[in-house]
BAMARBA-427322 format. One line per field, with one value per atom (N, C-alpha, C): atom name; x, y, z; residue in one letter. Coordinates in Angstrom, 1 decimal. Layout:
BEGIN
atom	[CA,...];
px	[X,...];
py	[Y,...];
pz	[Z,...];
rest	[A,...];
This chain:
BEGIN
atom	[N,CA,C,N,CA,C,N,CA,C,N,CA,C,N,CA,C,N,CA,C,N,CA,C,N,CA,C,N,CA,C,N,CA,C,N,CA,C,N,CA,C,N,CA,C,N,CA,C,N,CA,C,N,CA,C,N,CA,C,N,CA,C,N,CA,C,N,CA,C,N,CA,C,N,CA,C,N,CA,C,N,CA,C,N,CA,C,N,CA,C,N,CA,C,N,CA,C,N,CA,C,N,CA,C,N,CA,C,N,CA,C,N,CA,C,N,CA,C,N,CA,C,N,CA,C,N,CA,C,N,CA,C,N,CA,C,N,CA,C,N,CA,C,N,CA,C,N,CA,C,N,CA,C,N,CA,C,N,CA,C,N,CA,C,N,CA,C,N,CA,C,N,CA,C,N,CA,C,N,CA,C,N,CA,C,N,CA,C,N,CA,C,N,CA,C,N,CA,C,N,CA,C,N,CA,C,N,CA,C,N,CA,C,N,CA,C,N,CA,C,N,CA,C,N,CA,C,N,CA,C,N,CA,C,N,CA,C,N,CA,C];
px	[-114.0,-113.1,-113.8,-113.7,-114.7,-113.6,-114.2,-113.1,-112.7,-111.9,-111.1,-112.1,-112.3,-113.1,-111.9,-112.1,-111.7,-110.9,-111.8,-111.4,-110.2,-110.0,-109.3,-107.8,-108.0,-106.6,-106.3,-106.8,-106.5,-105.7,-106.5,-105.5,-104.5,-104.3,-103.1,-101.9,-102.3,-101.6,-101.1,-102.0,-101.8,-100.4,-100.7,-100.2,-98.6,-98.2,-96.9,-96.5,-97.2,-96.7,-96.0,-97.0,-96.4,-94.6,-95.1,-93.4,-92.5,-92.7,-91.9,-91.0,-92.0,-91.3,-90.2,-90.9,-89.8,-89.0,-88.6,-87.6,-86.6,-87.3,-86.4,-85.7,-86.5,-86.0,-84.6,-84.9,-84.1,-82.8,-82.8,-81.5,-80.9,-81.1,-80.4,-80.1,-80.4,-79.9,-78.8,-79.3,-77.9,-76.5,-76.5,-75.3,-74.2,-74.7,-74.1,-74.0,-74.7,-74.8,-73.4,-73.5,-73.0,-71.2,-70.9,-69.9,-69.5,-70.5,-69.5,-69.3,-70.3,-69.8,-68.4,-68.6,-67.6,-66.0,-65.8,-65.1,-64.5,-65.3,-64.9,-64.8,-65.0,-65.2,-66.4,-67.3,-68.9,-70.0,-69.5,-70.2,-71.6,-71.2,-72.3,-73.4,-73.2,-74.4,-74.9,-74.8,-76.0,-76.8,-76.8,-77.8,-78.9,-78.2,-78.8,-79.7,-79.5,-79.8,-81.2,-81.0,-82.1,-83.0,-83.1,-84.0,-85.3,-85.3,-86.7,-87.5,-87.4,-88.0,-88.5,-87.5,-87.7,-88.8,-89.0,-90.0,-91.4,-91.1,-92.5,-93.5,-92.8,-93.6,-94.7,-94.8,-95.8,-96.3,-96.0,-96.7,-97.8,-97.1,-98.3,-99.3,-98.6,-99.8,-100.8,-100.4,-101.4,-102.5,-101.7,-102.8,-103.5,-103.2,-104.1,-104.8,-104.8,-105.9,-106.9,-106.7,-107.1,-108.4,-108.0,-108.7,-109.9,-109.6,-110.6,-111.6,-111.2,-112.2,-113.5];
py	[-71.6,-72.5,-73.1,-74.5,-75.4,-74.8,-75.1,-75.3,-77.2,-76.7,-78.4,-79.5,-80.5,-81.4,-82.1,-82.7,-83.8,-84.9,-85.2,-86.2,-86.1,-84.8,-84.0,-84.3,-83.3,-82.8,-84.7,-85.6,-87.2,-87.7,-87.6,-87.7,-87.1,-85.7,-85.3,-85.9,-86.1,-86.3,-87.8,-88.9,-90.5,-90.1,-89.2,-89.0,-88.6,-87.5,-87.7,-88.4,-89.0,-90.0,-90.9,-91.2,-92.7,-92.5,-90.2,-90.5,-89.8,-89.9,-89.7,-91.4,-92.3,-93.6,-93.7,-93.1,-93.3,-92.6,-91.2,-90.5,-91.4,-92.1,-92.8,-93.7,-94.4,-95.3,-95.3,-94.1,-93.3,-92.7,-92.6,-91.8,-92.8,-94.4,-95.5,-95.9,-95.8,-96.0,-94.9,-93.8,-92.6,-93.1,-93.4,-93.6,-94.5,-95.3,-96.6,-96.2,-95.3,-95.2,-93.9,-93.1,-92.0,-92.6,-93.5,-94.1,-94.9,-95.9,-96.5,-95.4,-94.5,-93.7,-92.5,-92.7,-91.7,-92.2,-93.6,-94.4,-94.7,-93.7,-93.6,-92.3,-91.3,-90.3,-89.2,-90.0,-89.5,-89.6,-88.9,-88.3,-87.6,-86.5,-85.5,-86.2,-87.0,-87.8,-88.5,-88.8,-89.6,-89.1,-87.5,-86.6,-86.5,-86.6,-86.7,-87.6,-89.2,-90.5,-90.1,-89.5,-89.8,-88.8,-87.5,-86.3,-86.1,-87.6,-87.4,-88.1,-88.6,-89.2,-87.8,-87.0,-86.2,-85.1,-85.1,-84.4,-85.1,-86.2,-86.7,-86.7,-86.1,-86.1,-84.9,-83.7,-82.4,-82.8,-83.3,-83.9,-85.2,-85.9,-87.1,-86.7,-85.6,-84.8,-84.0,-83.8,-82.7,-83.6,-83.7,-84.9,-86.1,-86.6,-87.0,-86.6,-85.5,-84.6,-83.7,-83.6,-83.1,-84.3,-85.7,-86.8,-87.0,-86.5,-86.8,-85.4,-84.2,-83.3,-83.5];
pz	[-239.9,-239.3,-238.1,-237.9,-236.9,-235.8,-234.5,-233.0,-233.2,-232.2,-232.3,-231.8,-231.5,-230.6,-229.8,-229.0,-228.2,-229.2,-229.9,-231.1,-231.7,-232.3,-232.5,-232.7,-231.2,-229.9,-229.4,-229.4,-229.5,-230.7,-232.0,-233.3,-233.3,-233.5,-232.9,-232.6,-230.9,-229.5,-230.5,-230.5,-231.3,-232.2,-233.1,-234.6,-234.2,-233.2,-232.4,-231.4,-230.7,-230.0,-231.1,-232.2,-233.1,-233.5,-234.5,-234.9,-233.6,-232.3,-231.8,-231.3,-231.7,-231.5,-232.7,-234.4,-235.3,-235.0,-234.7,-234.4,-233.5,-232.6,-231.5,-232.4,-233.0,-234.0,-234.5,-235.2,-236.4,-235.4,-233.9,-233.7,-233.2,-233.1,-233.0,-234.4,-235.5,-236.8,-237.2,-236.7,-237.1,-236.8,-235.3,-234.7,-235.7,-235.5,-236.6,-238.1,-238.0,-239.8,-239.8,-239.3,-239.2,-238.7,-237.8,-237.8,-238.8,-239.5,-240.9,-241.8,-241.7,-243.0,-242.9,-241.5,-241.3,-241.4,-241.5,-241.4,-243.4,-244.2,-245.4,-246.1,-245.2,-245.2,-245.3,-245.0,-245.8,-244.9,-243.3,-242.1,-242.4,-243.1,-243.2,-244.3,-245.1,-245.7,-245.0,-243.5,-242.6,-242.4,-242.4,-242.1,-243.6,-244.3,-245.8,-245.8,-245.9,-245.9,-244.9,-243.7,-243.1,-242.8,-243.3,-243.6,-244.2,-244.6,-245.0,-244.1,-243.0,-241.8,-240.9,-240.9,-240.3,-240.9,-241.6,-242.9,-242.2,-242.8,-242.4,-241.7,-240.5,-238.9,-239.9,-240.3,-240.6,-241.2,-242.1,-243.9,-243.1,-242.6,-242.1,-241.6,-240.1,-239.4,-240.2,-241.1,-242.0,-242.6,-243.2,-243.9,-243.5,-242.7,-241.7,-240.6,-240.4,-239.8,-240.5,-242.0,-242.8,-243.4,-243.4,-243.8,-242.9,-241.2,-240.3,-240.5,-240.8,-240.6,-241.7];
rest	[X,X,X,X,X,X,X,X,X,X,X,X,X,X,X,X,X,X,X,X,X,X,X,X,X,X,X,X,X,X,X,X,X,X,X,X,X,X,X,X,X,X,X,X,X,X,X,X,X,X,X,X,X,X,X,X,X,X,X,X,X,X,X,X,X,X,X,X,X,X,X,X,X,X,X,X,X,X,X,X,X,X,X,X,X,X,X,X,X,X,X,X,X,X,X,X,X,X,X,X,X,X,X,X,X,X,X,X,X,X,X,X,X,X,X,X,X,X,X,X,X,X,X,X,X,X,X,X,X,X,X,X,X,X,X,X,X,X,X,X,X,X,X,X,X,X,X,X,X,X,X,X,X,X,X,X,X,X,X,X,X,X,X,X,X,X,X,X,X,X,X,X,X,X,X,X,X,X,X,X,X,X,X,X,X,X,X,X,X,X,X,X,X,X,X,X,X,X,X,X,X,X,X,X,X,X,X];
């Protein structure tokens, strides 16, 4: 197993910074989304709808850190 480089612990750092902007994204889409739906009865499927955003953040990091080594 190599040690990390600089390079690294940068990709990384880039690779959360990016989906910490989608998350921000995404909890100004919940609100609204989570109130029309709630407004038909179908609250807890906002969380549904948008769970795979949240997935994303490890899966991207992986494999894109895996592409640079």
């Amino acid at each position: 197993m190599k040690k990390w480089s600089t390079k690294d612990i940068i990709i990384i750092a880039l690779i959360g910074f990016l989906f910490g902007g989608i998350f921000l994204a995404t909890s100004l889409v919940y609100v609204p989304l989570k109130a029309a739906l709630g407004a038909v009865g179908y609250a807890p499927f906002a969380n549904s709808i948008l769970f795979g955003l949240w997935v994303m953040a490890g899966t991207g990091c992986c494999s894109s850190y895996s592409k640079t080594r």
